[in-house]
C-alpha positions as CSV (number, residue, x, y, z in Angstrom):
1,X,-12.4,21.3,-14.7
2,X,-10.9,23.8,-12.1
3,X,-7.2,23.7,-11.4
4,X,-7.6,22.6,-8.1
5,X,-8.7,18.7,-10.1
6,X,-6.0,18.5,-12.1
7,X,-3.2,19.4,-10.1
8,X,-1.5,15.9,-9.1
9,X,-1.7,14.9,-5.1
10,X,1.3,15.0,-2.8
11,X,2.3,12.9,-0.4
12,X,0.8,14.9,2.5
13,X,-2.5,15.9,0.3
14,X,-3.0,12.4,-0.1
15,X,-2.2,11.4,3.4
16,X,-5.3,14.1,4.5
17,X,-7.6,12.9,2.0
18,X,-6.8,8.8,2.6
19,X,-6.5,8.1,-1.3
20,X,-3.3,7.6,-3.0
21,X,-1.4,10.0,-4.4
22,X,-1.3,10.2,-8.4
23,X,2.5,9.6,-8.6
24,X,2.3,6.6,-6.0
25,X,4.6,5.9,-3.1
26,X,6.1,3.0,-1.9
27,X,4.8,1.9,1.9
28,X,7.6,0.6,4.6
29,X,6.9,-1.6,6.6
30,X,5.2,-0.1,9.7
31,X,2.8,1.6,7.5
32,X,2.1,-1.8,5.7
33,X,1.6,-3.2,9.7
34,X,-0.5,-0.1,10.4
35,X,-3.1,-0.7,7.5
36,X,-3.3,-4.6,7.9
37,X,-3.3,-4.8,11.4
38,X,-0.9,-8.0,11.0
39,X,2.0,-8.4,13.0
40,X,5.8,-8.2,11.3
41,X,6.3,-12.1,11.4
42,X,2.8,-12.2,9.4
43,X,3.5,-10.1,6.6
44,X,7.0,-11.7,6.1
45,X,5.5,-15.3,6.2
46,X,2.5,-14.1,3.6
47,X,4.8,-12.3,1.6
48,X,7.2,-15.7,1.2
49,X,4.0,-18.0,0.7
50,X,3.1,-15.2,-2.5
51,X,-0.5,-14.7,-0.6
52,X,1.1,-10.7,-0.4
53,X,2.3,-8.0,-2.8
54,X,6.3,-8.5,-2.7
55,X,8.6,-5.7,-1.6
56,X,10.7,-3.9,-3.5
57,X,14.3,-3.3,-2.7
58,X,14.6,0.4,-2.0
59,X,18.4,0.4,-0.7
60,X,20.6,-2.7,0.2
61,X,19.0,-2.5,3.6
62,X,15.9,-1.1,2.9
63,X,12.6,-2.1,1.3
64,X,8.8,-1.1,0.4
65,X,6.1,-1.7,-1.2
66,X,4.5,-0.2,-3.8
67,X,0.9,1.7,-2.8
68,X,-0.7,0.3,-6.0
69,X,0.1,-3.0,-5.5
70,X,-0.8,-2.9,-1.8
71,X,-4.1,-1.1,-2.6
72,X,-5.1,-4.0,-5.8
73,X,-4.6,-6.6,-3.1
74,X,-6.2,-5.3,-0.4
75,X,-9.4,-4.6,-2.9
76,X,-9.0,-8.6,-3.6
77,X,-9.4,-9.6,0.3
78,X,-12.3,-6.8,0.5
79,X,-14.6,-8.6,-2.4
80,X,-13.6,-11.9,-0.7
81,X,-15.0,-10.8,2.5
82,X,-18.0,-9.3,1.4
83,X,-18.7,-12.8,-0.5
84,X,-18.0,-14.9,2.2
């Protein structure tokens, strides 16, 4: 295996290459907007019903969620939607 395999992704190497990174991130939530394509009020209301991955508080004014999480439950819709 060459060294450019096993050295872990950054943020910015992951962002160029559309996979997460090997660490994780957490998303805010315009990213979480910019890969759903729902609205604020949407994600909020989903999130409160449990049909979405709950944020984590990040600060006292300040949240995010967690990349894996968000990237487990958007495989879920996926196999829904091919089914359907």
């Amino acid at each position: 295996m060459t060294a450019a395999l096993r050295r872990p992704r950054t943020k910015s190497h992951s962002a160029q290459v559309g996979v997460a990174s090997a660490r994780g991130r957490f998303l805010r939530l315009h990213d979480m907007i910019a890969s759903t394509g729902l609205s604020e009020s949407t994600i909020r209301r989903r999130v409160e019903k449990g049909e979405m991955p709950k944020p984590v508080a990040l600060t006292t004014r300040c949240v995010g969620w967690w990349e894996g999480d968000f990237l487990a439950w958007a495989a879920t819709k996926r196999e829904g939607a091919e089914q359907a």
